[in-house]
Every structure is written in C-alpha cells, then in structure tokens.
HTML snippet that shows the backbone in 3Dmol.js (N, CA, C, O; Angstrom):
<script src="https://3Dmol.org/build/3Dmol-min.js"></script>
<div id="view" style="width:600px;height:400px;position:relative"></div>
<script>
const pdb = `
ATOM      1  N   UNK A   1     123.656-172.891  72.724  1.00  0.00           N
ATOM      2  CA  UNK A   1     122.860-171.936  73.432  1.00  0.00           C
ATOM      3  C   UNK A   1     121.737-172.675  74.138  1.00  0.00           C
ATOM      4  O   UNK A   1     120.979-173.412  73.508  1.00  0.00           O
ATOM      5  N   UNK A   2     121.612-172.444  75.660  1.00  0.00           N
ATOM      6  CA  UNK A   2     120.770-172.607  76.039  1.00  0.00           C
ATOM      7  C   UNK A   2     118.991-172.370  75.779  1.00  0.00           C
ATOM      8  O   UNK A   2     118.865-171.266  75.247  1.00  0.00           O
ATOM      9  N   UNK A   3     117.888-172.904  75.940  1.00  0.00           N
ATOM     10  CA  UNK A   3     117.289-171.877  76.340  1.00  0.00           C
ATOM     11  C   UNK A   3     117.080-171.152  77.095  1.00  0.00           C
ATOM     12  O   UNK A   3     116.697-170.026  76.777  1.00  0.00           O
ATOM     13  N   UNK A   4     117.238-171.491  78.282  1.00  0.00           N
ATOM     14  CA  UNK A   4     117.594-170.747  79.428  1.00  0.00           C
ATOM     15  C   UNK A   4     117.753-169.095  79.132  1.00  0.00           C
ATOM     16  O   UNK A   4     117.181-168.159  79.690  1.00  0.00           O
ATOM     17  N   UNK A   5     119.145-169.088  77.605  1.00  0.00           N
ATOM     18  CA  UNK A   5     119.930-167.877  77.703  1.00  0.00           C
ATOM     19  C   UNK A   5     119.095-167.082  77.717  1.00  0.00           C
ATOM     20  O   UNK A   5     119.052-166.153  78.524  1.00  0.00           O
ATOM     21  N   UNK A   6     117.957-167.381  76.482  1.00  0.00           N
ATOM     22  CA  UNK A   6     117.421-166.160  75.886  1.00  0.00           C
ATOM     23  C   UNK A   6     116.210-165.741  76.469  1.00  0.00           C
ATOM     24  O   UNK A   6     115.464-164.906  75.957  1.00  0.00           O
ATOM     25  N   UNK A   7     115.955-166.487  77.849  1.00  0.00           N
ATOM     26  CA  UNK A   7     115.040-165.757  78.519  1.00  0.00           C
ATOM     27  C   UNK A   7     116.411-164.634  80.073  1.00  0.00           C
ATOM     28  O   UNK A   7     116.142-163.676  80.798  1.00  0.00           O
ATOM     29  N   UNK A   8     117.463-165.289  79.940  1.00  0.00           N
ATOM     30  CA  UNK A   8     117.984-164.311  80.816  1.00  0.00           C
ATOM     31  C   UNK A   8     118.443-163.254  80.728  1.00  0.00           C
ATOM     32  O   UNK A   8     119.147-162.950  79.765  1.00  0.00           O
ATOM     33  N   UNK A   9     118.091-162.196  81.972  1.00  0.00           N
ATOM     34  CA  UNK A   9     118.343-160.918  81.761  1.00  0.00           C
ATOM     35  C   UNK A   9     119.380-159.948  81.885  1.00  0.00           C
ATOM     36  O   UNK A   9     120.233-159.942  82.772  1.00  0.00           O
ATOM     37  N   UNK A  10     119.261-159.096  80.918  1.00  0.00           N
ATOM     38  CA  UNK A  10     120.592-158.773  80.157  1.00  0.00           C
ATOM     39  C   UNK A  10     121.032-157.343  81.334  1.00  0.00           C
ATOM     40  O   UNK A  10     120.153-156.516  81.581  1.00  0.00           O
ATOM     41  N   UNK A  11     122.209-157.224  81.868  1.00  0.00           N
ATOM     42  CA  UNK A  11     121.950-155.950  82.466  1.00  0.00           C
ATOM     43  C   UNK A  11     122.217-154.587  81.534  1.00  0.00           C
ATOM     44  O   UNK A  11     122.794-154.663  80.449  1.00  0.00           O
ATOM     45  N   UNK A  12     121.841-153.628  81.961  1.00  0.00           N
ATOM     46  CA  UNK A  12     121.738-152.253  80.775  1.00  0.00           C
ATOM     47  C   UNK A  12     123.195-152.026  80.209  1.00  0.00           C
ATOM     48  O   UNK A  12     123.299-151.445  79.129  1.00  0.00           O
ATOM     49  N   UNK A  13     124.434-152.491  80.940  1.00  0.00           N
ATOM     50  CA  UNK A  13     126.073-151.981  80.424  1.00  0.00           C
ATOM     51  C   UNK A  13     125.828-153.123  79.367  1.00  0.00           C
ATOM     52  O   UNK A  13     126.087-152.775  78.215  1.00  0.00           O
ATOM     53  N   UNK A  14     125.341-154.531  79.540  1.00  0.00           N
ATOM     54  CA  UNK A  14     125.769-155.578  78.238  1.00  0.00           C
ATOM     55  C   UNK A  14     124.766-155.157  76.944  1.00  0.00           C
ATOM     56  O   UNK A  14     125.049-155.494  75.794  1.00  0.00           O
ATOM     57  N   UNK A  15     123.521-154.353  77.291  1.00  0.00           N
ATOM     58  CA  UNK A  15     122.630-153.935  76.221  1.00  0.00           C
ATOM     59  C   UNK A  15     123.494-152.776  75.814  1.00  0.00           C
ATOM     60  O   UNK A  15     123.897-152.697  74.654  1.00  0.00           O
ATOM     61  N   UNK A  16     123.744-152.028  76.563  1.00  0.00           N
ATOM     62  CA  UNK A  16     124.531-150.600  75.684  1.00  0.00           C
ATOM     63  C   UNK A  16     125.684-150.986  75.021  1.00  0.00           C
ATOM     64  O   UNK A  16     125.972-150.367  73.997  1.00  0.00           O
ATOM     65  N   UNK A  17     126.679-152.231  75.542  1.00  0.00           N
ATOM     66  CA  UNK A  17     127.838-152.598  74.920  1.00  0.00           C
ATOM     67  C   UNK A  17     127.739-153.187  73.989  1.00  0.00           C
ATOM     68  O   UNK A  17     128.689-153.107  73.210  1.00  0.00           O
ATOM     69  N   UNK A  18     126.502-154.107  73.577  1.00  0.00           N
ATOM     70  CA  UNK A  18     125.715-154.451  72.471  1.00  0.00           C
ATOM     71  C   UNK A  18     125.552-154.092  71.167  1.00  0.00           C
ATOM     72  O   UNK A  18     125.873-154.546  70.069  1.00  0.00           O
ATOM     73  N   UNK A  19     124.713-152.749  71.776  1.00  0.00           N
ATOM     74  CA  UNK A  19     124.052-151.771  71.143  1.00  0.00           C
ATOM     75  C   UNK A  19     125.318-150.785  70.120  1.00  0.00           C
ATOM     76  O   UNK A  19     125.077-150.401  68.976  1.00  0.00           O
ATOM     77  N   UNK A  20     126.166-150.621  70.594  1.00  0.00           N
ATOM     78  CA  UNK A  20     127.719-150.158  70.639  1.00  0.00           C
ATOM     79  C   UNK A  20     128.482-150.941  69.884  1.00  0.00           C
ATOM     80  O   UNK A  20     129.260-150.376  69.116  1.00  0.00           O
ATOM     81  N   UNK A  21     128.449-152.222  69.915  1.00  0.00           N
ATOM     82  CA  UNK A  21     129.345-153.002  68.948  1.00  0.00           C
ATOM     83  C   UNK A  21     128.805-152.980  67.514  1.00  0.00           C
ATOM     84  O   UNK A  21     129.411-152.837  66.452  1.00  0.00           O
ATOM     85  N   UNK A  22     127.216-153.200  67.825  1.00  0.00           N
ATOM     86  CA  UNK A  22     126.364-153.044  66.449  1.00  0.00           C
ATOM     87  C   UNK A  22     126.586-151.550  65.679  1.00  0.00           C
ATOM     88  O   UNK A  22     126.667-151.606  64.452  1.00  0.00           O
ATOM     89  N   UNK A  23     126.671-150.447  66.208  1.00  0.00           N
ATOM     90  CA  UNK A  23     126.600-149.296  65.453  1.00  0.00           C
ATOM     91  C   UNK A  23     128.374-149.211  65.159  1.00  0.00           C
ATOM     92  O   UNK A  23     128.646-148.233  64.463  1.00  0.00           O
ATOM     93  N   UNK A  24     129.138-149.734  65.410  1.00  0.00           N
ATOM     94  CA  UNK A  24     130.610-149.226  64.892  1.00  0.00           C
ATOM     95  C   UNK A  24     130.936-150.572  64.122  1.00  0.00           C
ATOM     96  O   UNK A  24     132.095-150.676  63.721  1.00  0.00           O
ATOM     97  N   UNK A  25     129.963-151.735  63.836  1.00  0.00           N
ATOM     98  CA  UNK A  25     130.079-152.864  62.557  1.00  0.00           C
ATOM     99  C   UNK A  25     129.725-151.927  61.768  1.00  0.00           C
ATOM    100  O   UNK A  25     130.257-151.201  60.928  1.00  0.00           O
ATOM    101  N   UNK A  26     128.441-152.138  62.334  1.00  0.00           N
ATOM    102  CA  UNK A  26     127.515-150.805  60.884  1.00  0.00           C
ATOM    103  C   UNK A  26     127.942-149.831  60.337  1.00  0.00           C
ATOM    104  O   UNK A  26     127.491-149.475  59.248  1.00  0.00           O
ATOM    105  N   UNK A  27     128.803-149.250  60.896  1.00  0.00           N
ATOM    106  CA  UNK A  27     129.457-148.209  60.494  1.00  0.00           C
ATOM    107  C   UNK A  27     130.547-148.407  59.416  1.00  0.00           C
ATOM    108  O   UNK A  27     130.519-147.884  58.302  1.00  0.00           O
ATOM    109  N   UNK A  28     131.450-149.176  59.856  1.00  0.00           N
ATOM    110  CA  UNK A  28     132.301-149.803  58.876  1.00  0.00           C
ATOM    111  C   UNK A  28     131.768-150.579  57.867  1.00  0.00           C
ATOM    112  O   UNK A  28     132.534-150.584  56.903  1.00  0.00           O
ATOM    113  N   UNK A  29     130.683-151.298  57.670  1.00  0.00           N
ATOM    114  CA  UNK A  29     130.468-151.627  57.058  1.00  0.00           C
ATOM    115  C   UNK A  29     129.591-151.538  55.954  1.00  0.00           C
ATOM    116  O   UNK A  29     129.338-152.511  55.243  1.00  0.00           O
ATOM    117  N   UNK A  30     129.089-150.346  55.771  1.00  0.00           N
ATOM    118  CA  UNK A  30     127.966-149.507  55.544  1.00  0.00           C
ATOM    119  C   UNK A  30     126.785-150.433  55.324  1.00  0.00           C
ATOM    120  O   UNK A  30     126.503-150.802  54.184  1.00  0.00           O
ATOM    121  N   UNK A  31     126.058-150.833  56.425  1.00  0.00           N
ATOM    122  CA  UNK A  31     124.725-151.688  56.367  1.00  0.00           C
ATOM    123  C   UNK A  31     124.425-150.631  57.931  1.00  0.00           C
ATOM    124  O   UNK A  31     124.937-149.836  58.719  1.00  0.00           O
ATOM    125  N   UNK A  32     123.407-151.257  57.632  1.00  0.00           N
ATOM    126  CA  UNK A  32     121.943-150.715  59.049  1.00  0.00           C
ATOM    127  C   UNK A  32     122.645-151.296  60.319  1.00  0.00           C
ATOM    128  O   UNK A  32     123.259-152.359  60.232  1.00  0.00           O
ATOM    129  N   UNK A  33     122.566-150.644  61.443  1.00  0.00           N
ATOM    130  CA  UNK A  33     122.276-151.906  62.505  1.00  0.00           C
ATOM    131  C   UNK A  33     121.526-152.733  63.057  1.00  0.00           C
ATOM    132  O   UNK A  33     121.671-153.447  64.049  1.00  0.00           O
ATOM    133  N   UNK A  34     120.171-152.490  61.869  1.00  0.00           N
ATOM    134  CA  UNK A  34     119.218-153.553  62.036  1.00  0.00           C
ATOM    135  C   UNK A  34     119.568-154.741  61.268  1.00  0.00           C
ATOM    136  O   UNK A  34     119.315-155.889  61.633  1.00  0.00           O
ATOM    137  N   UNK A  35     120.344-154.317  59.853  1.00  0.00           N
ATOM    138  CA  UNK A  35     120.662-155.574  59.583  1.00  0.00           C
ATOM    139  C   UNK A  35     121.435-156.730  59.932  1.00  0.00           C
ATOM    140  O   UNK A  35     121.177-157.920  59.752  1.00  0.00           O
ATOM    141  N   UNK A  36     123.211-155.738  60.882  1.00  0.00           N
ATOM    142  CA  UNK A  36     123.719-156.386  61.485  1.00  0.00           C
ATOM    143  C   UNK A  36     123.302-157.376  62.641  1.00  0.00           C
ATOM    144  O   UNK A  36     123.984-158.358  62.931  1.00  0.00           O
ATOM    145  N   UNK A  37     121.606-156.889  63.558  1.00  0.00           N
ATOM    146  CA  UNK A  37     121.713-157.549  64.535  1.00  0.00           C
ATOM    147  C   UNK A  37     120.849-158.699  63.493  1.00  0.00           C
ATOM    148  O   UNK A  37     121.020-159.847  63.904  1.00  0.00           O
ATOM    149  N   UNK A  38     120.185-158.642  62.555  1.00  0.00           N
ATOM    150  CA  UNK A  38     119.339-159.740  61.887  1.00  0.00           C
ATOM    151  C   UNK A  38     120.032-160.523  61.376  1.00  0.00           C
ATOM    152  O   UNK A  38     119.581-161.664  61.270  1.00  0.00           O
ATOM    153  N   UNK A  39     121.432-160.226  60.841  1.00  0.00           N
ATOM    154  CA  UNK A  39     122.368-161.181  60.446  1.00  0.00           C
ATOM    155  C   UNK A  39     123.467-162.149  61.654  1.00  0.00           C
ATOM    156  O   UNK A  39     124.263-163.087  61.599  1.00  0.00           O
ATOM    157  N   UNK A  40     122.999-161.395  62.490  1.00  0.00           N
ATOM    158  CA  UNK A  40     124.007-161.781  64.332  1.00  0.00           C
ATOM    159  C   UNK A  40     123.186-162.644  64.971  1.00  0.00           C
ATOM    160  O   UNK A  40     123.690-163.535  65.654  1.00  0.00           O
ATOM    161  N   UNK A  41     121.465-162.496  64.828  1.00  0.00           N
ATOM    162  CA  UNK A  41     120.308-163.061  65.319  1.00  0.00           C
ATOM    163  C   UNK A  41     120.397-164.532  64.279  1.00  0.00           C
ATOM    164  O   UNK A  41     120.353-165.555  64.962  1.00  0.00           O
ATOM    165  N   UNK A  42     120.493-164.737  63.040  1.00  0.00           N
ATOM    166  CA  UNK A  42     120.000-165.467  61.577  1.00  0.00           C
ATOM    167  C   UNK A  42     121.566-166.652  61.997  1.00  0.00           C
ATOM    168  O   UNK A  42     121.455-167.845  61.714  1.00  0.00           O
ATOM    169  N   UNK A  43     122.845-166.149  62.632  1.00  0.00           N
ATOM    170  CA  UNK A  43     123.910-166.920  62.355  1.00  0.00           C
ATOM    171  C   UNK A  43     123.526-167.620  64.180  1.00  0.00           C
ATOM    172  O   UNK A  43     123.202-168.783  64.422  1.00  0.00           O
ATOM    173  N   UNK A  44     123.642-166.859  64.873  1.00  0.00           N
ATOM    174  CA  UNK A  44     123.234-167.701  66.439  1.00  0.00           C
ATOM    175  C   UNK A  44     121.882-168.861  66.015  1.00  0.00           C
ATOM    176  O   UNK A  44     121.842-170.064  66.269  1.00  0.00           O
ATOM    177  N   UNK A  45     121.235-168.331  65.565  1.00  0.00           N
ATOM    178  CA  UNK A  45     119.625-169.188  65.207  1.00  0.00           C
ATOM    179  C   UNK A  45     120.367-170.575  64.778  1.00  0.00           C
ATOM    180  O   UNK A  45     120.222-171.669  65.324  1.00  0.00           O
ATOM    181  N   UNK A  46     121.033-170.321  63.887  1.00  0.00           N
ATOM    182  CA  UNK A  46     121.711-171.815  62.669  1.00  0.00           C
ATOM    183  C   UNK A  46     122.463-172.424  63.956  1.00  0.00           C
ATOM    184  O   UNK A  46     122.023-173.234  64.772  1.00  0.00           O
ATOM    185  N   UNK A  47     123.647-171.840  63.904  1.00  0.00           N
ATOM    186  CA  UNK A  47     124.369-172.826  64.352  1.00  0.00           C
ATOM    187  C   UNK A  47     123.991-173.281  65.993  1.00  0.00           C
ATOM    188  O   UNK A  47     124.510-174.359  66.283  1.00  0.00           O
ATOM    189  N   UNK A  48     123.080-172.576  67.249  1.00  0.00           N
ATOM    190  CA  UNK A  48     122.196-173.556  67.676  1.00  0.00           C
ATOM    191  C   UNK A  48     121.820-174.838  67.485  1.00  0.00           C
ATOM    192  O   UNK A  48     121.943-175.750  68.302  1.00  0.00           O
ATOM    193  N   UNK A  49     121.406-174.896  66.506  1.00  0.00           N
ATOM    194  CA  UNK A  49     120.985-175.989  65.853  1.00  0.00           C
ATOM    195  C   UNK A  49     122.212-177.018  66.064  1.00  0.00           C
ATOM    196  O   UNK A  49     122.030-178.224  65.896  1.00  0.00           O
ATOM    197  N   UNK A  50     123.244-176.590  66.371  1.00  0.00           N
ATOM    198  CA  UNK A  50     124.412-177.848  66.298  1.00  0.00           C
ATOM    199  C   UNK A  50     125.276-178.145  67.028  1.00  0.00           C
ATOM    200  O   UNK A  50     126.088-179.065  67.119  1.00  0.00           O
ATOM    201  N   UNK A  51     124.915-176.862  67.804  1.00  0.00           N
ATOM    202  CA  UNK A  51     125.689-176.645  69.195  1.00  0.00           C
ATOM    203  C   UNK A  51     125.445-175.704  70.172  1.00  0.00           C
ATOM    204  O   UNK A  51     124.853-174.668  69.868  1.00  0.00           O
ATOM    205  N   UNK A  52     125.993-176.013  71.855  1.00  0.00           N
ATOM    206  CA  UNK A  52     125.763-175.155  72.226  1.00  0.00           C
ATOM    207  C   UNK A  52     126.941-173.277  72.392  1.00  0.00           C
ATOM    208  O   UNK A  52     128.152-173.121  72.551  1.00  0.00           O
ATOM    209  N   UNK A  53     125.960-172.407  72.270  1.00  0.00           N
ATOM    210  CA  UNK A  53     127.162-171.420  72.088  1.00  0.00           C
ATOM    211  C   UNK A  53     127.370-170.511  73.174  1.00  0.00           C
ATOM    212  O   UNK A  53     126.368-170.576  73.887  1.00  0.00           O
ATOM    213  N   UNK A  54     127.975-169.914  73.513  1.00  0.00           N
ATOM    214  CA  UNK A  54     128.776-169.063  74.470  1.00  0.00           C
ATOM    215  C   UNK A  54     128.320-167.876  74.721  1.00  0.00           C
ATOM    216  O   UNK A  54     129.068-167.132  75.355  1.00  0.00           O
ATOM    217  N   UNK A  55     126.790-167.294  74.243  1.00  0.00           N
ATOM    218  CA  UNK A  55     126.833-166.137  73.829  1.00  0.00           C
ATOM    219  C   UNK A  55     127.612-164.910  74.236  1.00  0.00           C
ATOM    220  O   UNK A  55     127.498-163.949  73.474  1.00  0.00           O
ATOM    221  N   UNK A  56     128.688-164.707  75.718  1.00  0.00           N
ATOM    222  CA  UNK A  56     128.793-163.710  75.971  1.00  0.00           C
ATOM    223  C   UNK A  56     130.408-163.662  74.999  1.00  0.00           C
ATOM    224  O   UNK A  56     131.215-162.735  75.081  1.00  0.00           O
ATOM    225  N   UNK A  57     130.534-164.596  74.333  1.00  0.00           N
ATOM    226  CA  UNK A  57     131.616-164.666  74.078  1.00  0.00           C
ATOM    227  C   UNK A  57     131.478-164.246  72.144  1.00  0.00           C
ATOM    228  O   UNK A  57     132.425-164.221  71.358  1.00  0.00           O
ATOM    229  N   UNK A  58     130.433-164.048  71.917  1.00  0.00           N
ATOM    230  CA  UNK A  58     130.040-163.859  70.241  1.00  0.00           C
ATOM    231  C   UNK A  58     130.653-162.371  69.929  1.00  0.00           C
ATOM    232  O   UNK A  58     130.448-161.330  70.553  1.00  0.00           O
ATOM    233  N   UNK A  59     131.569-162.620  68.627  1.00  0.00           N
ATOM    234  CA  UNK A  59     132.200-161.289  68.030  1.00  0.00           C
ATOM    235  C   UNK A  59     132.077-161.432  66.737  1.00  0.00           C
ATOM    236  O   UNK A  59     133.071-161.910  66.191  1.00  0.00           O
ATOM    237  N   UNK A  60     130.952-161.111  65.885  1.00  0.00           N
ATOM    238  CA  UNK A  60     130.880-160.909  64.640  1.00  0.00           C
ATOM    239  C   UNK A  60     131.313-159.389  63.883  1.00  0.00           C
ATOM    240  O   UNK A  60     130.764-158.451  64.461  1.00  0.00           O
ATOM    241  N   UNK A  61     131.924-159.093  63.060  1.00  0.00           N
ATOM    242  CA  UNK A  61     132.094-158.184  62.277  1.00  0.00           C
ATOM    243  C   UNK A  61     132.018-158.301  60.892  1.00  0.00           C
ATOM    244  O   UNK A  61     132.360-159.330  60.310  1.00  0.00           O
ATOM    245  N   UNK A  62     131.489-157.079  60.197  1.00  0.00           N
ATOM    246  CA  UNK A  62     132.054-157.119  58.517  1.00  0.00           C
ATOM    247  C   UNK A  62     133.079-155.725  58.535  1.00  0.00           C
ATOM    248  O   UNK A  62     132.972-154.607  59.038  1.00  0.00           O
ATOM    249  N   UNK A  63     134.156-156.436  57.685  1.00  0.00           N
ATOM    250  CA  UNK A  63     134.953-155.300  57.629  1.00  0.00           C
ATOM    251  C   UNK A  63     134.900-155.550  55.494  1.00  0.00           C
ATOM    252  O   UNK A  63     134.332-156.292  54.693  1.00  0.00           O
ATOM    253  N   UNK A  64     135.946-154.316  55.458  1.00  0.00           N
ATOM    254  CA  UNK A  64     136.602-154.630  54.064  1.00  0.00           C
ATOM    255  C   UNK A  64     137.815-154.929  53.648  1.00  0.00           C
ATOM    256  O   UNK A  64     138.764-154.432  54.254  1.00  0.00           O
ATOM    257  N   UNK A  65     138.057-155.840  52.482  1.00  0.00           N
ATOM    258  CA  UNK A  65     138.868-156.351  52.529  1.00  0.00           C
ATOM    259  C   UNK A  65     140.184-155.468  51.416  1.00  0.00           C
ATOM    260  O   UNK A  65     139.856-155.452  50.229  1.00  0.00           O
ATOM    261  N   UNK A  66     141.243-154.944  51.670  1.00  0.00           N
ATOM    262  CA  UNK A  66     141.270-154.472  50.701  1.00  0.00           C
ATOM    263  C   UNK A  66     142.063-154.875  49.765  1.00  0.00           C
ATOM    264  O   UNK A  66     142.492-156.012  49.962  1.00  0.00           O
ATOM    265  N   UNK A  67     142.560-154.169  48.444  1.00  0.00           N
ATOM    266  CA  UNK A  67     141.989-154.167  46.720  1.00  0.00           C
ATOM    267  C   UNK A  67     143.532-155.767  46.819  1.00  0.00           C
ATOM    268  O   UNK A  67     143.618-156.935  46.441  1.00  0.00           O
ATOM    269  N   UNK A  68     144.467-154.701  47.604  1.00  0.00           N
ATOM    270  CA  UNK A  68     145.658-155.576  48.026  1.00  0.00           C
ATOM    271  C   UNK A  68     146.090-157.011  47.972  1.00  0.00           C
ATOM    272  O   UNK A  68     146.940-157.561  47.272  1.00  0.00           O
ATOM    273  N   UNK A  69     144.960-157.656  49.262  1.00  0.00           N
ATOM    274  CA  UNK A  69     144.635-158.311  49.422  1.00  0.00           C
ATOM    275  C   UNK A  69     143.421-159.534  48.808  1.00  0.00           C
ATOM    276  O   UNK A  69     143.072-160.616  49.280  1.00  0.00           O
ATOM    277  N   UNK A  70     142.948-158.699  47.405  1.00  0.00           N
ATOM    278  CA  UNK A  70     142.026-159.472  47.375  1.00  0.00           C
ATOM    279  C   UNK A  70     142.211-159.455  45.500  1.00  0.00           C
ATOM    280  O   UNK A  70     141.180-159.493  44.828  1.00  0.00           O
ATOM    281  N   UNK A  71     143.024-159.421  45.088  1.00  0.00           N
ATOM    282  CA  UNK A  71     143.386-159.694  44.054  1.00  0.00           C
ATOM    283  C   UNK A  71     142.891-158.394  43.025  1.00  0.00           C
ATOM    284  O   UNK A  71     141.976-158.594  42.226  1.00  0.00           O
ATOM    285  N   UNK A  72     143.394-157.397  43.087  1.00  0.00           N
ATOM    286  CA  UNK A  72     142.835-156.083  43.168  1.00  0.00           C
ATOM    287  C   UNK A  72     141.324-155.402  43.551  1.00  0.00           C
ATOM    288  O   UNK A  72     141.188-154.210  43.274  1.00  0.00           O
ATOM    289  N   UNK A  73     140.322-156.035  44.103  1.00  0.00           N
ATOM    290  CA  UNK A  73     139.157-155.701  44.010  1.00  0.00           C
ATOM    291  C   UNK A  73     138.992-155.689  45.424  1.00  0.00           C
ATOM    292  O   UNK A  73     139.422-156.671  46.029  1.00  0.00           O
ATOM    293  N   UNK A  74     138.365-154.619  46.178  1.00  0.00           N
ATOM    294  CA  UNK A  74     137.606-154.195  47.346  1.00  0.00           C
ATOM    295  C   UNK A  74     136.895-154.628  47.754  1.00  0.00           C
ATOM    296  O   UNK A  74     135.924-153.936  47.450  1.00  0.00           O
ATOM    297  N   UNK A  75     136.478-155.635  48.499  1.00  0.00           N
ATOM    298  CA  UNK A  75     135.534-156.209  48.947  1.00  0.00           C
ATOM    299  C   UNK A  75     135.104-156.159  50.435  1.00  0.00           C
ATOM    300  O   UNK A  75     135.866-155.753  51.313  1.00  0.00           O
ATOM    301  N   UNK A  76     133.740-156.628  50.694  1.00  0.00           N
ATOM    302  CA  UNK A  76     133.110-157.123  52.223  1.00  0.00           C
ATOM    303  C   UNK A  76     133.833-158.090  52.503  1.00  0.00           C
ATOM    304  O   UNK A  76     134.391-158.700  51.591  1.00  0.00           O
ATOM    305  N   UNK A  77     134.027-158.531  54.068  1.00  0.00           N
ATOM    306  CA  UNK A  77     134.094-159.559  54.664  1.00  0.00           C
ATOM    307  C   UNK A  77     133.768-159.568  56.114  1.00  0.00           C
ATOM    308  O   UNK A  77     134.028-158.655  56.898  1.00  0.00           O
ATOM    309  N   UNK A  78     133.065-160.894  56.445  1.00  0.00           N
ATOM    310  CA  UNK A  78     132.090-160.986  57.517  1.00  0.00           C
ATOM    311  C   UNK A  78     133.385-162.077  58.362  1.00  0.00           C
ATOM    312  O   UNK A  78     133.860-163.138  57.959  1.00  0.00           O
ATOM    313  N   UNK A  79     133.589-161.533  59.265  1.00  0.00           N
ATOM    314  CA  UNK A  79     134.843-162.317  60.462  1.00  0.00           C
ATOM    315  C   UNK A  79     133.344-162.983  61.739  1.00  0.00           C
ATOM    316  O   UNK A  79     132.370-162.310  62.081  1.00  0.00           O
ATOM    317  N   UNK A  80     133.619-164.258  62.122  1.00  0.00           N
ATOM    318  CA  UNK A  80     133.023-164.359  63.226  1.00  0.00           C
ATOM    319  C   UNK A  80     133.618-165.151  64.095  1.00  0.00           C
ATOM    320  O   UNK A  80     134.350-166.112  63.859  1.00  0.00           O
ATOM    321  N   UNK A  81     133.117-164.505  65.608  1.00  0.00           N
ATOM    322  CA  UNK A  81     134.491-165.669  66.271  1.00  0.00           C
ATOM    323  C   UNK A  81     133.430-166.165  67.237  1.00  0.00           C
ATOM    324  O   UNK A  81     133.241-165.332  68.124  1.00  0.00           O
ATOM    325  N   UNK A  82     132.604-167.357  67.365  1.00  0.00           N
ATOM    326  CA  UNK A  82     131.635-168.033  67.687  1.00  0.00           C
ATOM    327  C   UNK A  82     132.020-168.844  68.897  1.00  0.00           C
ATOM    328  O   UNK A  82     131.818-170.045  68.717  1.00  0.00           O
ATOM    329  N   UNK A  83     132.625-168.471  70.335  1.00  0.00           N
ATOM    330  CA  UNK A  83     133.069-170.048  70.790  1.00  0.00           C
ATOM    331  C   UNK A  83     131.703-170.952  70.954  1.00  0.00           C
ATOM    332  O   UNK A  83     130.511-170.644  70.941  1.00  0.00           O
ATOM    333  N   UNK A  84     132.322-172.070  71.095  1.00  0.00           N
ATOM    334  CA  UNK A  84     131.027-173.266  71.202  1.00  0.00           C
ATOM    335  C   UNK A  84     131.591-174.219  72.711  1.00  0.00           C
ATOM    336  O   UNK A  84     132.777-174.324  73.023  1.00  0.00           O
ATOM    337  N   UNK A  85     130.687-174.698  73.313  1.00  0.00           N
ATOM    338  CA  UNK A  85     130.874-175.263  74.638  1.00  0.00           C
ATOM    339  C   UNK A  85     130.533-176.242  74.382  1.00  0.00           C
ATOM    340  O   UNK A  85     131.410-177.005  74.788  1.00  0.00           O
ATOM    341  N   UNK A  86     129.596-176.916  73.833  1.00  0.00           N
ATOM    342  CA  UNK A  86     129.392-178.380  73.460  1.00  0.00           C
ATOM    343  C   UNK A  86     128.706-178.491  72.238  1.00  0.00           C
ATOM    344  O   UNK A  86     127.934-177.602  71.878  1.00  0.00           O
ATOM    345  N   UNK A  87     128.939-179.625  71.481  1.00  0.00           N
ATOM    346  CA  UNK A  87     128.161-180.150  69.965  1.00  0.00           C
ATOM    347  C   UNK A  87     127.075-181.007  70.497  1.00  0.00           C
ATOM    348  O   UNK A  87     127.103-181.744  71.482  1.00  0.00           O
ATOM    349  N   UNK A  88     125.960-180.738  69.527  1.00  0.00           N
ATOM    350  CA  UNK A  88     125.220-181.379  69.821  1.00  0.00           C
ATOM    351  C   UNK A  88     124.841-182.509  69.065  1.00  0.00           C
ATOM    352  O   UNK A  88     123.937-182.337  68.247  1.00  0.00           O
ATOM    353  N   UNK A  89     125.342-183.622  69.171  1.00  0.00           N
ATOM    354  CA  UNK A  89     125.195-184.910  68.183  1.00  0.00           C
ATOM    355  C   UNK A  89     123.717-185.501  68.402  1.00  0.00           C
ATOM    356  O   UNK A  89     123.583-186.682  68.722  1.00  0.00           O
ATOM    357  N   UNK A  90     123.099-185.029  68.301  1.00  0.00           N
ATOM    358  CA  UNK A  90     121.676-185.645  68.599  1.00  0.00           C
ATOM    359  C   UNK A  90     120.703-184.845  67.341  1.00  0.00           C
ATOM    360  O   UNK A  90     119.508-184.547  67.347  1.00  0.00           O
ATOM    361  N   UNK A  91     122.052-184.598  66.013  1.00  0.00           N
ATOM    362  CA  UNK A  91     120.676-183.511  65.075  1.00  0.00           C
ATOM    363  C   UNK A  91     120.145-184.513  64.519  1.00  0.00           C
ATOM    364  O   UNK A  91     120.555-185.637  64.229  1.00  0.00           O
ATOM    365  N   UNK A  92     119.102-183.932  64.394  1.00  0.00           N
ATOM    366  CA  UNK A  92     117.870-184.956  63.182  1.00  0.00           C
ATOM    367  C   UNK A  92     118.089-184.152  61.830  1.00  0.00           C
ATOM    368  O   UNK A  92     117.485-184.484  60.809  1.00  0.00           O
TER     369      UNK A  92
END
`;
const viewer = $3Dmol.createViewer("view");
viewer.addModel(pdb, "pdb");
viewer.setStyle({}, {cartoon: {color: "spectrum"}});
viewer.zoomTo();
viewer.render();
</script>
C-alpha cells in the first residue's frame, strides 16, 4: 500500500460498496461492522508493513465453518484474499 492510497479519494459507489460488503460479513458473522472494518483496518496496517497491497482488490470475510467439516464442532472462519503487487525487502 501506498501512501498515496490512503489519502486518495474514494468515490461514493466504492464507499457504499464498502459499506455493503461490511454489513453482509457482519451479518454472517455475527460481529459489529465496526469490528469487521477494525479487523480489515488491523490486517491492511500489518501486512503493509511487508508489502505493497492492492487495496481495490481486498476481500476479507468470516464465515462458519460447519460441524461437518470441522470435526463435529461449528466454528468461525476468517477467509482473506489480499493480492500484493510488490514485497518489500527493506523491513527492519
């Protein structure tokens, strides 16, 4: 991620489509959509740190996993599909 990105401006369809992806995670996943964007904000923050990322290309979800699949027990799971455009080998 640039810095650049996060001063550029977002037009109102990518804030509402945003806004929209966050409330139907949240939904499925029964958390806030404040927490989803603090956990969407907390995972871009990190991996920054190591590379640069794609943002228009970021698809995080939590879904559940089910009982089936997970050795009888129901669980969360957090899917993220992060592309990255370049690493940044210069971490300290």
């Amino acid at each position: 991620m640039k810095l650049s990105d996060l001063f550029k401006k977002k037009t109102s369809s990518d804030i509402a489509k945003d806004r929209l992806k966050l409330v139907l995670v949240s939904d499925r996943a029964s958390c806030s959509p404040e927490i989803m964007a603090k956990i969407r904000s907390d995972i871009i923050e990190v991996l920054s740190k190591y590379a640069e990322i794609d943002m228009d290309g970021i698809d995080i979800n939590i879904t559940h996993i089910d009982a089936d699949e997970n050795g009888g027990k129901s669980a969360p799971a957090l899917y993220a599909n992060i592309p990255i455009k370049n690493m940044n080998h210069n971490v300290k």
